[in-house]
NUZANU-551282 format. One record per residue (C-alpha): residue number from 1; x, y, z. Coordinates in steps of 0.25 Angstrom, whole numbers, padded with zeros to 4 digits. Layout:
<rs>
r pos=NUM	c1=X	c2=Y	c3=Z .
...
</rs>
This chain:
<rs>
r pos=1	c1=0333	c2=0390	c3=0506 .
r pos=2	c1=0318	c2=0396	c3=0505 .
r pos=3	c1=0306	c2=0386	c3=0503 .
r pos=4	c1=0305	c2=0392	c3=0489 .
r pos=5	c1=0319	c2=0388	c3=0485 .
r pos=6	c1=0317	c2=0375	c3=0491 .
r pos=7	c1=0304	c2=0371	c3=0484 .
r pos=8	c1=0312	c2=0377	c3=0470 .
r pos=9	c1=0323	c2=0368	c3=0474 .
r pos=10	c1=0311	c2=0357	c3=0471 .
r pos=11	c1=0312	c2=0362	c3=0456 .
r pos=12	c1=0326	c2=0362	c3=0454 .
r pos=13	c1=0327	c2=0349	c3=0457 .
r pos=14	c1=0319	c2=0344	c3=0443 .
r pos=15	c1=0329	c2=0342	c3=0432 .
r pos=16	c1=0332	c2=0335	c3=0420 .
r pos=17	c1=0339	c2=0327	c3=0428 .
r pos=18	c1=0328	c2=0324	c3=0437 .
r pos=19	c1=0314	c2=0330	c3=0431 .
r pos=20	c1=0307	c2=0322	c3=0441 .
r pos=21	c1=0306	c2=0321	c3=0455 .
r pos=22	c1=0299	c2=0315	c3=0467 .
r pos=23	c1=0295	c2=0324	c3=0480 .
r pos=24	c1=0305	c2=0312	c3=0487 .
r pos=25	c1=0314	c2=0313	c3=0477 .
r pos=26	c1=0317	c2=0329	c3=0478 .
r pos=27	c1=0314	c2=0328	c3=0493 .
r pos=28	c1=0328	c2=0319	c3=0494 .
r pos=29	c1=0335	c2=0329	c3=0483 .
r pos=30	c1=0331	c2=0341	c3=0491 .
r pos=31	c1=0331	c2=0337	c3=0504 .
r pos=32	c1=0319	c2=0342	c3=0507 .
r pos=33	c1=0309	c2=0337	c3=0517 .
r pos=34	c1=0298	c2=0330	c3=0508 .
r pos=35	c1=0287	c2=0337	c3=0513 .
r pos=36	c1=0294	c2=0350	c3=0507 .
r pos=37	c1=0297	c2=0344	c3=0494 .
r pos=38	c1=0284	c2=0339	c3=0493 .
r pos=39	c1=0277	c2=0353	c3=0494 .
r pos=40	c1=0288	c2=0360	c3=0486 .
r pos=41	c1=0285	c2=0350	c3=0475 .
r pos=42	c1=0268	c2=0351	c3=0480 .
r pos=43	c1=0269	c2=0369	c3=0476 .
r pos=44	c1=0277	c2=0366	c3=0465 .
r pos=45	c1=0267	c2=0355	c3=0459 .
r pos=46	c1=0257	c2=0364	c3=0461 .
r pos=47	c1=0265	c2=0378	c3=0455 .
r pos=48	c1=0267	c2=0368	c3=0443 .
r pos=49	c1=0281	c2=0368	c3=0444 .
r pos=50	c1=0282	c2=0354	c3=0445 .
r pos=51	c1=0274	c2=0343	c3=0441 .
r pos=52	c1=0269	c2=0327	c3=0444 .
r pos=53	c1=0275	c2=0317	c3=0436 .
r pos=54	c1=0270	c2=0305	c3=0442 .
r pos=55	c1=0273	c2=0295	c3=0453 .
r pos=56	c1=0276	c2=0305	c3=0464 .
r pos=57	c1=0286	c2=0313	c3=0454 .
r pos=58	c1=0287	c2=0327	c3=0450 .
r pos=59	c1=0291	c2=0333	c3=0436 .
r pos=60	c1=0293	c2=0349	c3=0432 .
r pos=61	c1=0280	c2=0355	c3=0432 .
r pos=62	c1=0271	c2=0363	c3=0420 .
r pos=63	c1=0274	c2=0376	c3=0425 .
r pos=64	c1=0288	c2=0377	c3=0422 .
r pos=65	c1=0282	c2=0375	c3=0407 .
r pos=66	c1=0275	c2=0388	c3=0410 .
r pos=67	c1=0284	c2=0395	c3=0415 .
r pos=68	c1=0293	c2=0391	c3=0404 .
r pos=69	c1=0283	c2=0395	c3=0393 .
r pos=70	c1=0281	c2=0408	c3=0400 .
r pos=71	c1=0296	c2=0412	c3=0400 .
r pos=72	c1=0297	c2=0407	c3=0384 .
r pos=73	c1=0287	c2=0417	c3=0383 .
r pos=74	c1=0290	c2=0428	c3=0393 .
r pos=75	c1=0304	c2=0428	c3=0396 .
r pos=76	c1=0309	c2=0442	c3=0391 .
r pos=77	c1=0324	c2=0436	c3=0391 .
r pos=78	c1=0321	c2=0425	c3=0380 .
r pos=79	c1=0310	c2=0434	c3=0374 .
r pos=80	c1=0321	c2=0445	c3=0372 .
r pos=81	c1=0331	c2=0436	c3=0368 .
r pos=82	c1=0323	c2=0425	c3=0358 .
r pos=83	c1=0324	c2=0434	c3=0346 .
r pos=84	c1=0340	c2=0440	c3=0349 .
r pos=85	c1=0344	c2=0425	c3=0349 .
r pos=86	c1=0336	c2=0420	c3=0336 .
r pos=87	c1=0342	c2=0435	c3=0330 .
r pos=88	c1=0357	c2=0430	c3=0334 .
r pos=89	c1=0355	c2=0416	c3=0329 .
r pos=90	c1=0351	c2=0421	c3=0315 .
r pos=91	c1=0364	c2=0432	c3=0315 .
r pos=92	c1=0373	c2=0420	c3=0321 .
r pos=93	c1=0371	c2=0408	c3=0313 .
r pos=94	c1=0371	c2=0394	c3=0317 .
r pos=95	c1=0369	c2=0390	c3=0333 .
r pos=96	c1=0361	c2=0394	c3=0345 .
r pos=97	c1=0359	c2=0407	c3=0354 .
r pos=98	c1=0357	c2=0403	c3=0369 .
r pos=99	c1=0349	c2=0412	c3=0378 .
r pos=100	c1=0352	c2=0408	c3=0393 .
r pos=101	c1=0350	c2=0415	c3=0408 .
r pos=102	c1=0357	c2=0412	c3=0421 .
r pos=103	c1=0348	c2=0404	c3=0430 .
r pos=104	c1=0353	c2=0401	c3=0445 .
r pos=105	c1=0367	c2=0395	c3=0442 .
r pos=106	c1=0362	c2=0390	c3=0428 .
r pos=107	c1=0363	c2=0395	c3=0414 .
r pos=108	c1=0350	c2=0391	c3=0406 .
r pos=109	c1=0347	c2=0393	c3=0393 .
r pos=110	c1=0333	c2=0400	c3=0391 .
r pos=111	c1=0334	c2=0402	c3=0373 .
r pos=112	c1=0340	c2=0395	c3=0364 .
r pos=113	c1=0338	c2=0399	c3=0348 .
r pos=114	c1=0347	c2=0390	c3=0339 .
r pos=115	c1=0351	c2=0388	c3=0323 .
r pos=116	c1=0343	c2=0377	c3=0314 .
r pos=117	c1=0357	c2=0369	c3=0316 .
r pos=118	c1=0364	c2=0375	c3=0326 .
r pos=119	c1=0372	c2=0364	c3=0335 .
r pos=120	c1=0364	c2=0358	c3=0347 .
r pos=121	c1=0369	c2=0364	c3=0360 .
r pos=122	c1=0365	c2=0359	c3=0374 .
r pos=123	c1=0357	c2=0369	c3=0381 .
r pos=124	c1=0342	c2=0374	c3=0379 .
r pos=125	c1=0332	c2=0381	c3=0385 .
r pos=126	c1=0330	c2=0379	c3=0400 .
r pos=127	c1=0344	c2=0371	c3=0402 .
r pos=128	c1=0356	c2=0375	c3=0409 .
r pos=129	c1=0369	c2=0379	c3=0402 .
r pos=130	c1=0381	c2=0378	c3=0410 .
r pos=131	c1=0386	c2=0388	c3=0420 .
r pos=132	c1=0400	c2=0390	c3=0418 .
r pos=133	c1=0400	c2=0386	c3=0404 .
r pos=134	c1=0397	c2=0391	c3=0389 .
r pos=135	c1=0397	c2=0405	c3=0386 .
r pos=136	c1=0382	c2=0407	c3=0389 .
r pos=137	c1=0385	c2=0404	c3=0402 .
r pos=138	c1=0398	c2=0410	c3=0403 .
r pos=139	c1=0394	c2=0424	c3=0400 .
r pos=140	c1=0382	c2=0425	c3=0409 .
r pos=141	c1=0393	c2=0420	c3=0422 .
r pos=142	c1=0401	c2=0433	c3=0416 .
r pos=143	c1=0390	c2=0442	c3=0419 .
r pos=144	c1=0386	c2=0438	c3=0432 .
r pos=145	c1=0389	c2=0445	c3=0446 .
r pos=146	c1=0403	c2=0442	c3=0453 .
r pos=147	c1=0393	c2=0437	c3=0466 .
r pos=148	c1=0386	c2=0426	c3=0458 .
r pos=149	c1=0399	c2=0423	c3=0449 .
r pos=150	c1=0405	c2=0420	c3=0463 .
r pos=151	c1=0394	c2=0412	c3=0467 .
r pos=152	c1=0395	c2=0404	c3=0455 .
r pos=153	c1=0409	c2=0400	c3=0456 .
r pos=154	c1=0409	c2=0396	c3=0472 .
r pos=155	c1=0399	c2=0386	c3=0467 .
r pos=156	c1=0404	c2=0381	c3=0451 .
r pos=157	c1=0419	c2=0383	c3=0455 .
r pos=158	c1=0423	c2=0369	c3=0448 .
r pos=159	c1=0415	c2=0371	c3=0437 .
r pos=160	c1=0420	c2=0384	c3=0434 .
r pos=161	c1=0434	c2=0380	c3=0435 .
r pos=162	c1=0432	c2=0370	c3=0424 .
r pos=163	c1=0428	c2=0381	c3=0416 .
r pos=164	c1=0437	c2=0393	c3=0408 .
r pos=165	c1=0431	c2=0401	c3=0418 .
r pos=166	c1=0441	c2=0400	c3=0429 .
r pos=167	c1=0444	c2=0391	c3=0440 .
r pos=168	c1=0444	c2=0402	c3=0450 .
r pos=169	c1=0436	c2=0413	c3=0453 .
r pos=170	c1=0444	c2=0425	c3=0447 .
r pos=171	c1=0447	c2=0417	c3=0433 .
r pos=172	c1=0432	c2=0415	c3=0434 .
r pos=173	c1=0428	c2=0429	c3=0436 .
r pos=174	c1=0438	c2=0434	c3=0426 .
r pos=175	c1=0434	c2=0425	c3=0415 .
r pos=176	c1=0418	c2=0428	c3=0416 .
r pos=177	c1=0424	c2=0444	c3=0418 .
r pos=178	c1=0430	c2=0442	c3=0405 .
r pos=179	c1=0417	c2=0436	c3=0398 .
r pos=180	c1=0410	c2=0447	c3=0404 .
r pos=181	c1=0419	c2=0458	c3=0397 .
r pos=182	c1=0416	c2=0450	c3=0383 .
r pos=183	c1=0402	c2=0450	c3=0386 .
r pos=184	c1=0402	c2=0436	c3=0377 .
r pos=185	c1=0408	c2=0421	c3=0380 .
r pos=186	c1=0412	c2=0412	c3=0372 .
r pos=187	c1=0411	c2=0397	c3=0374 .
r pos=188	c1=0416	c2=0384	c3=0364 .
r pos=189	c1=0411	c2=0372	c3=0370 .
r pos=190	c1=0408	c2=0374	c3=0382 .
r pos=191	c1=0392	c2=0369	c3=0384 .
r pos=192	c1=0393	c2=0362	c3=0371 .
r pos=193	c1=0403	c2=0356	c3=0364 .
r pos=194	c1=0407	c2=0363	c3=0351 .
r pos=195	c1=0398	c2=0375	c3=0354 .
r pos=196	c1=0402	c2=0390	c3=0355 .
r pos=197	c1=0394	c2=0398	c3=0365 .
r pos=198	c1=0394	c2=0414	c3=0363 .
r pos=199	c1=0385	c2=0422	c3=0373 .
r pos=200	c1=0383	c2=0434	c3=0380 .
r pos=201	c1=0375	c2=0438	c3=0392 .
r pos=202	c1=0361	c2=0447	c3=0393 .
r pos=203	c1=0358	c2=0455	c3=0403 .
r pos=204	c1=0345	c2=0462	c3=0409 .
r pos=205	c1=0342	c2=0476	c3=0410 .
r pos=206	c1=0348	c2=0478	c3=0421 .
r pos=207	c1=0362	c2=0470	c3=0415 .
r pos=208	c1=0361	c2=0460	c3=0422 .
r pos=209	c1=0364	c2=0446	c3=0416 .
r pos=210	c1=0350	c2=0436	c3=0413 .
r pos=211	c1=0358	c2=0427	c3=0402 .
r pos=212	c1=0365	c2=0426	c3=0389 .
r pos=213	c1=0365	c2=0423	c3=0373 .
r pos=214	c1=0375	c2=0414	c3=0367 .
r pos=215	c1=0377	c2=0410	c3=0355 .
r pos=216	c1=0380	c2=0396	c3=0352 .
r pos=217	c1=0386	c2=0389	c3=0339 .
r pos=218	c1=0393	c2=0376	c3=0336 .
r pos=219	c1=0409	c2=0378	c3=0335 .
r pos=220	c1=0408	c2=0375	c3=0321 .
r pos=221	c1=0398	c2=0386	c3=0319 .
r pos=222	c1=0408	c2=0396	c3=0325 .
r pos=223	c1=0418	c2=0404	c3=0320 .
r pos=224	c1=0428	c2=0413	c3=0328 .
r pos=225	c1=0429	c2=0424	c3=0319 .
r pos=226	c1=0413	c2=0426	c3=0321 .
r pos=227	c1=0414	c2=0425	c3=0337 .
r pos=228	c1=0415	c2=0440	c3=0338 .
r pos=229	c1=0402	c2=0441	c3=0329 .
r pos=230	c1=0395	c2=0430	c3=0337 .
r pos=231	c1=0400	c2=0438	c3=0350 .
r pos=232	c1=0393	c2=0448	c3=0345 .
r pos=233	c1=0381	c2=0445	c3=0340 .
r pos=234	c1=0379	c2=0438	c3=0354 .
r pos=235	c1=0381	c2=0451	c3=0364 .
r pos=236	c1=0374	c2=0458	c3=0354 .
r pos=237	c1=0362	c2=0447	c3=0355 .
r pos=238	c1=0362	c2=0448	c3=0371 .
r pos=239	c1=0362	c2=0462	c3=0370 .
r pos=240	c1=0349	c2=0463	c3=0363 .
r pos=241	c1=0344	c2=0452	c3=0371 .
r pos=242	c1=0350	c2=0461	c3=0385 .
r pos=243	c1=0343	c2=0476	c3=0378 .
r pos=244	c1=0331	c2=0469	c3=0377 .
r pos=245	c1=0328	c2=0463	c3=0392 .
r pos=246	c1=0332	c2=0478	c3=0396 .
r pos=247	c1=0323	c2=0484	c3=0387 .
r pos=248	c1=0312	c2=0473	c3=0391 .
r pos=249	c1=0314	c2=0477	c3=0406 .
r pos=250	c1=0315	c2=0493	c3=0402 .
r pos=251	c1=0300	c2=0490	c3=0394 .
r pos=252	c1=0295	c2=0483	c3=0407 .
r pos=253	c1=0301	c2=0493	c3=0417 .
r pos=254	c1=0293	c2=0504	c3=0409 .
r pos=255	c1=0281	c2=0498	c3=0412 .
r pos=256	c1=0280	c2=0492	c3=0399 .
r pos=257	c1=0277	c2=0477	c3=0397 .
r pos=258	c1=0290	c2=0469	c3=0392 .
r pos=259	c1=0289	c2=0464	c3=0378 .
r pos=260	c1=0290	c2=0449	c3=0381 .
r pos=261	c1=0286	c2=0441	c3=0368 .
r pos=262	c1=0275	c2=0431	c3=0371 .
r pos=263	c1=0282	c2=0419	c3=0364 .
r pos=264	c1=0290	c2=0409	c3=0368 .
r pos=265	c1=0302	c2=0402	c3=0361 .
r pos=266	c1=0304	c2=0389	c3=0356 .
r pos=267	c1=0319	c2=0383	c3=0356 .
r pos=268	c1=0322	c2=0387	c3=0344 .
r pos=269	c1=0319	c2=0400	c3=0346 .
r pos=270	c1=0308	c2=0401	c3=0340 .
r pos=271	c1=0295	c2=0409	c3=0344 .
r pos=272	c1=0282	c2=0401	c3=0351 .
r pos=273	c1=0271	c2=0409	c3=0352 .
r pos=274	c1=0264	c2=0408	c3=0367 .
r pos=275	c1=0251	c2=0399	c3=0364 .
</rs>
């Protein structure tokens, strides 16, 4: 492990489990000598990544604010994606529409847009949706090469096997093979009870997967003769939001400057003008 992962190994250690930590504290957690957790947490003090809280502790610090802010305001992925997502909330009724990436092992959602009375569901910007359940998550594993898959499954195989993904490698391949071929999953109540999930993946330029769009309406809000429509409307939406990185990444390989809206979001969806 290099000094740089070991010093970010300082960071992942800050939870909402734990948000706050002493250098003795993460010295015992990471079993690091305590002269290198205390210059980790001395560069990372001083990069603003972490912060004093008092009494010899250590909280988050007010760069990640800034860096936040920047990508609300930046990131092409959510800037090409805010207004497909409030369009497909309008065309579908009632519910939410999730924008989420892969991150390491982690599904997080990075947009959410939601209806005036759509039903409350669990995950929002900057948490972590389950791996292996839900179709948000279930169609990202479809897209991804057979070399991480592998990896994936030596390291969740119990979790896995509780899953209707298979309890063994070939059941698992085949089954994300099949959702692949659909290019949609859907999911009832598998993140959140009475909840059904429809999404589909979003690629780069280069097709290569960076996330997915999923649709989410409360059980009594969907009707089974409409999943074809919704099915629909949700490849469709991830399509415009896939054409739209490429032509973003076409613009920026000609030279020209990538149209990035200067405006962040707020979590409904709503636009926030940079001060």
């Amino acid at each position: 492990m290099s000094s740089l992962e070991r010093m970010l190994g300082v960071l992942d250690a800050f939870s909402l489990d734990r948000p706050v930590w002493t250098v003795d504290g993460l010295t015992d957690a990471l079993d690091y000598t305590r002269s290198t957790t205390y210059r980790y947490v001395k560069e990372l003090v001083d990069a603003g990544l972490l912060a004093r809280a008092g009494g010899g502790s250590y909280m988050l610090g007010p760069r990640i604010i800034e860096l936040d802010r920047q990508i609300r305001l930046c990131d092409p992925l959510l800037a090409t994606a805010a207004p497909v997502m409030q369009a497909l909330l309008s065309e579908c009724g009632p519910g939410v529409v999730l924008l989420c990436s892969l991150y390491r092992d982690r599904v997080l959602c990075v947009h959410q847009v939601r209806h005036a009375f759509a039903r409350d569901i669990s995950y929002s910007r900057g948490r972590p949706m389950p791996l292996f359940h839900g179709a948000t998550s279930k169609i990202m594993l479809a897209h991804l090469p057979e070399r991480q898959l592998a990896r994936l499954f030596a390291d969740h195989r119990e979790e896995i096997a509780g899953t209707d993904l298979g309890g063994d490698w070939p059941a698992f391949t085949a089954a994300l093979r099949t959702l692949r071929r659909a290019g949609i999953c859907v999911s009832r109540g598998e993140v959140n009870e009475g909840v059904v999930g429809v999404a589909a993946p979003i690629f780069d330029a280069e097709k290569r997967l960076i996330g997915s769009l999923s649709r989410v309406l409360a059980e009594e809000d969907f009707d089974d003769r409409r999943l074809d429509d919704i099915a629909a409307s949700v490849t469709g939406a991830a399509g415009r939001i896939s054409a739209g990185l490429a032509a973003l990444t076409a613009e920026d390989g000609a030279g020209t400057a990538a149209r990035v809206p200067q405006k962040s979001l707020s979590r409904s969806g709503a636009p926030l003008e940079a001060a």
